[in-house]
C-alpha angles and dihedrals in degrees: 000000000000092000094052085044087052097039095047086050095055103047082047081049097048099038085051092050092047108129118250118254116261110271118238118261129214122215097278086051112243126114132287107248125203122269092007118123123245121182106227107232129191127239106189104091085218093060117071124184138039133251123287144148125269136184100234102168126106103202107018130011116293108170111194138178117249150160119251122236101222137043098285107137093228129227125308113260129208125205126204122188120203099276101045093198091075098104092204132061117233136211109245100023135105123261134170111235129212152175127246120231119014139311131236096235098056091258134134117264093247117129109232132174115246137181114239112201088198087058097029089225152088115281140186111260143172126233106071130126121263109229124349094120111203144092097303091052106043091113091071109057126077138170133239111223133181109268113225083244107095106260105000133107140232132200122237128202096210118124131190101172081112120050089191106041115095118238140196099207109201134155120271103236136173110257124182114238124214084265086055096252116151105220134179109256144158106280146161076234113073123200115247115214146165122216113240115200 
C-alpha cells in the first residue's frame, strides 16, 4: 500500500513539475501575449498579403478567411488560450483566434473550422465562441507549431478541449477556391508565418 501511495505521489509530482511549453515569439522575439494583436505575415516570396475576412457567399453571407493577393498587410489578429488569465501564448495549446475590428456578415471575429460542400473541405470561417472549451465549441480552437522553416509558424487543427471527442488533426493551409480566393483550409501544406507586432 505504501509503494502505490509513493508512487501516486510521485507521477502527480512529476506531471505538476513538467515544464511549460515554449511561448510563441513574434519578429522582434518576445512572446506573444493574450489579447495583443499581431499582424500574420508570409514567409513564402511567393506568397503576398496578409489574412482578412472576406464575404464569399452569393446568395447569403459566407465570411472566410482568406490571403490577400497583394501587399496589404491584412487584419490583426488575437489570440486567447483556455485559461485566458495566462498572460503568455504557448506553442502546442489551444487558443481561440480572432480578428480584431468587425466583420461584413454581422459574426464574431472567431476563427472556426467549417465544411465547405464547393471545396469539399474543411475551411477557416468566422463566426465561432471564444472560450467555452468543450465538446459544442471544438471547432474553434486551434494550435501554433513550429514550421519546419527556421523561425516561422504553422496552425493546427488539433483540439483537446475535449478528452473524449475524436479528432482528425491536420495543418491549416492556404488553398485556392473556384473564385480564385486563397483561403485557409485544412492541407497536407501547411502555411508557414511569422507573427508581426
Amino acid at each position: 500500500m505504501k509503494t502505490i501511495i509513493l508512487f501516486s505521489l510521485a507521477f502527480i509530482f512529476t506531471a505538476y513539475s513538467a515544464p511549460a511549453p515554449a511561448p510563441v515569439l513574434d519578429l522582434s522575439g518576445k512572446p506573444l501575449r493574450t489579447g495583443a494583436g499581431y499582424i500574420i505575415i508570409p514567409v513564402d516570396n511567393l506568397v503576398n498579403g496578409g489574412l482578412y475576412v472576406r464575404d464569399l457567399g452569393k446568395k447569403s453571407c459566407k465570411p472566410g478567411v482568406v490571403l490577400s493577393y497583394n501587399e496589404e498587410a491584412g487584419v490583426p489578429m488575437t489570440f486567447t488560450p483556455v485559461n485566458p488569465k495566462k498572460g503568455v501564448i504557448r506553442l502546442s495549446t489551444d487558443v481561440n483566434i480572432q480578428f480584431s475590428g468587425s466583420t461584413t456578415c454581422d459574426q464574431s471575429n472567431v476563427l472556426r473550422l467549417k465544411y465547405d460542400k464547393g471545396m469539399k473541405q474543411y475551411t477557416v470561417m468566422v463566426g465561432g465562441v471564444e472560450g467555452n472549451p468543450g465538446p459544442e465549441t471544438l471547432d474553434n480552437w486551434f494550435k501554433i507549431e513550429k514550421s519546419t522553416i527556421d523561425d516561422a509558424y504553422k496552425f493546427v487543427y488539433c483540439p483537446t478541449v475535449c478528452s473524449y471527442c475524436n479528432v482528425t488533426c491536420s495543418d491549416v493551409g492556404i488553398v485556392e477556391d473556384k473564385d480564385g480566393f486563397r483561403r485557409l483550409a485544412l492541407s497536407n501544406d501547411p502555411f508557414s508565418f511569422i507573427f508581426y507586432p
